[in-house]
C-alpha positions as CSV (number, residue, x, y, z in Angstrom):
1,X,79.3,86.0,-153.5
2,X,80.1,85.7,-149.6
3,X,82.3,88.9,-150.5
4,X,79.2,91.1,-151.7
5,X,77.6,89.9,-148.2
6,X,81.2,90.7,-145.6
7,X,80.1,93.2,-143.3
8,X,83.9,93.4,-142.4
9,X,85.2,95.5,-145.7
10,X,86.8,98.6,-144.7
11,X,84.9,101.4,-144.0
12,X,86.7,103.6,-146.8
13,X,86.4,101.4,-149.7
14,X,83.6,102.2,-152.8
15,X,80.5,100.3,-152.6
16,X,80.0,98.9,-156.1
17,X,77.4,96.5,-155.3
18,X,75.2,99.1,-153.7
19,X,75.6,101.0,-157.5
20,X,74.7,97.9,-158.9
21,X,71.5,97.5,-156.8
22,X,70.5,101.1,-157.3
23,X,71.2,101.2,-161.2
24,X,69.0,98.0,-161.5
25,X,66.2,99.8,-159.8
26,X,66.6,102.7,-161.9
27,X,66.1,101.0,-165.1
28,X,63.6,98.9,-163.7
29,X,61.9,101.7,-162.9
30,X,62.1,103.4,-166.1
31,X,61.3,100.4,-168.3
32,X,57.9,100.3,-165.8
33,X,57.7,104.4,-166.4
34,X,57.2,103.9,-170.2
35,X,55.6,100.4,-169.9
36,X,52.7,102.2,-167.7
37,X,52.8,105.3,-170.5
38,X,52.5,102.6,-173.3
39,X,49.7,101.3,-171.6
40,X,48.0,105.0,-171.0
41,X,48.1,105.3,-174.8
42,X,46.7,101.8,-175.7
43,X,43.7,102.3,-173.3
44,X,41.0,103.4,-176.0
45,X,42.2,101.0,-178.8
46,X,41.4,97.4,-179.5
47,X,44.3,95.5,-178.1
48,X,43.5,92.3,-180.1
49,X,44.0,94.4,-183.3
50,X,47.2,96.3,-182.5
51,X,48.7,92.6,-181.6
52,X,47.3,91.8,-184.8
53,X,48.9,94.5,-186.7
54,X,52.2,93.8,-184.2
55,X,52.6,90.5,-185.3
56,X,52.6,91.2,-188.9
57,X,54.8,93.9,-188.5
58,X,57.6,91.3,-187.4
59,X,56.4,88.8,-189.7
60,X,54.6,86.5,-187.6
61,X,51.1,84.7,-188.3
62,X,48.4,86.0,-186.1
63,X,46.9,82.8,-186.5
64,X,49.3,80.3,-185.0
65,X,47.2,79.0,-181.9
66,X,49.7,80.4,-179.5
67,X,48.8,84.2,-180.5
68,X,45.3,83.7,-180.9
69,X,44.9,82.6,-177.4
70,X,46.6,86.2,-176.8
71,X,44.4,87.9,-178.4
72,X,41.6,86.6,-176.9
73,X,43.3,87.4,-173.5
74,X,43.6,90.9,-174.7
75,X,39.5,91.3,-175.7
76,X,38.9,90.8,-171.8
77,X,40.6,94.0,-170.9
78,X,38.6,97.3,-170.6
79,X,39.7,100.8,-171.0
80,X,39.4,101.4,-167.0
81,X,41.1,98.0,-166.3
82,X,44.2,99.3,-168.7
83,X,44.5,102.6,-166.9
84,X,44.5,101.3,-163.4
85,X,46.9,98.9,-164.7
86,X,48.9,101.8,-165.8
87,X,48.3,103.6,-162.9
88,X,49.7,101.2,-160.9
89,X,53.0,100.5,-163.0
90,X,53.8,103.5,-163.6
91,X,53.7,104.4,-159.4
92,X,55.6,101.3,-158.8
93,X,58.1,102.7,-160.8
94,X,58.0,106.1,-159.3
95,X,58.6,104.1,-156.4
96,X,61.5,102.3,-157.6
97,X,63.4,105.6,-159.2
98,X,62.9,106.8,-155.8
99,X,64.4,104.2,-153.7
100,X,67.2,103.7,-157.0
101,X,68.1,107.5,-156.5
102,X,68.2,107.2,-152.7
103,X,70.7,104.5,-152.7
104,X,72.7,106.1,-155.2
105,X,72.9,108.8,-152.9
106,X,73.4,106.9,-150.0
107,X,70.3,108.3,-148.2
108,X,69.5,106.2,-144.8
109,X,65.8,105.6,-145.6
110,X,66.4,104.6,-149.2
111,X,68.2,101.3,-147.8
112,X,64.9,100.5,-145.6
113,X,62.7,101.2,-148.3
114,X,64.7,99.1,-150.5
115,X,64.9,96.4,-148.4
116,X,61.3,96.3,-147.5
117,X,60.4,96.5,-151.3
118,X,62.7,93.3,-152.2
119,X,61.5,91.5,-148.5
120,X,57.7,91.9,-149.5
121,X,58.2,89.9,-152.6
122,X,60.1,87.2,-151.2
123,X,57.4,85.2,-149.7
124,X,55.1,85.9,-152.7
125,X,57.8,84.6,-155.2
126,X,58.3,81.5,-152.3
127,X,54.9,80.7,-152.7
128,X,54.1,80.3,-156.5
129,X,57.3,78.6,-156.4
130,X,55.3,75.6,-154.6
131,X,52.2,76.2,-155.4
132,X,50.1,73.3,-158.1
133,X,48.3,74.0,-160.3
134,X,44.6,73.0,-161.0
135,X,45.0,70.0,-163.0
136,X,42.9,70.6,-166.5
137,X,43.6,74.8,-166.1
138,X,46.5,74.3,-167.8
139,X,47.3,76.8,-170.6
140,X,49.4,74.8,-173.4
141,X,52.6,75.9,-173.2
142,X,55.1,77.2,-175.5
143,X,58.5,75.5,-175.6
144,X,59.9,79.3,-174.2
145,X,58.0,79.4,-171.2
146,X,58.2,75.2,-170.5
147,X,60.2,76.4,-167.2
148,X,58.4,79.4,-165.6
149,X,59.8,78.2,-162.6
150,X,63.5,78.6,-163.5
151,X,63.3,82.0,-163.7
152,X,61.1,82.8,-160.8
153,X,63.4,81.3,-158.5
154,X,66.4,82.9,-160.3
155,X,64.5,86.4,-159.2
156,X,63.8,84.7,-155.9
157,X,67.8,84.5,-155.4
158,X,68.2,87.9,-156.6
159,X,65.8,89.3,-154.0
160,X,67.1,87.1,-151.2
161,X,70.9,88.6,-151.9
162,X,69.5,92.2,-152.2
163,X,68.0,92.0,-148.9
164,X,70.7,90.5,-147.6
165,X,73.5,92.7,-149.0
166,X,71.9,95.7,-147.9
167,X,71.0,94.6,-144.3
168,X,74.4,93.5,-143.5
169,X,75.7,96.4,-144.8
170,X,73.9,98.9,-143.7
171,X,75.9,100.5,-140.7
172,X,79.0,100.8,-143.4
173,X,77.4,101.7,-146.3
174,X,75.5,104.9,-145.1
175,X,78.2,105.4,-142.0
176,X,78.0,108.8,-142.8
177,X,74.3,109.7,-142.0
178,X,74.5,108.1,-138.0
């Protein structure tokens, strides 16, 4: 890992970890495209009855307690809450196939964009990692989600090394635009 972060690598040599970065936030940013058009096109349907129908498709019962607390999640939402919900996902991930594509091309404001979008999150992802809950709010828990924390901090480490990366880097990975 401490050579992903060297500042000191030659200045002619390929950047594969600033490919990496930028193909990640590509498909991030197209799985958030088509999540947000998904979402568009559920707006005017009950949600509870297309997880319903969902469920049976892949052979699950709707009525194990687990789902049906979904579904009742799902009656809360309205038809304006879905499309500003959409709205918002789907600019995000404008936002991210921007800053993906600028990296790529090794544009100068790409890697401050990029770094600003993985710094903003940091102390949001630092914070529900030590944050309590309210004792009796607790959801029961399903034995796939019994360490929400694991991978919150795994996305922590990824943002931390992003923002990193790219800030000791920056002078030798977009040389060329000084």
């Amino acid at each position: 890992m401490t050579e992903a972060l060297d500042s000191k690598t030659p200045k002619g040599q390929k950047a594969p970890t600033l490919y990496l970065i930028a193909g990640f936030k590509v498909f991030k940013a197209v799985a958030l495209i088509a999540v947000g058009a998904g979402i568009f096109a559920l707006s005017g349907k009950d949600l509870s009855d297309v997880f319903d129908d969902f469920l049976r498709w892949v052979h699950l019962d709707p009525s194990y307690r687990f789902f049906v607390a979904i579904g009742d999640r799902l009656d809360s939402f309205t038809p304006g809450n879905l499309k500003a919900f959409a709205s918002g996902t789907m600019i995000y991930g404008s936002f991210l196939m921007a800053s993906g594509i600028g990296l790529a091309l090794r544009a100068k404001w790409a890697i401050w964009l990029c770094i600003g979008e993985s710094a903003f999150f940091i102390p949001i992802e630092i914070f529900e990692l030590v944050r309590r809950r309210v004792p009796g709010a607790e959801i029961p828990k399903h034995q796939m989600l019994a360490h929400p924390k694991l991978g919150l901090s795994l996305v922590l480490i990824v943002n931390v090394i992003i923002v990193l990366y790219l800030y000791r880097n920056r002078n030798r990975l977009f040389r060329h635009h000084h």
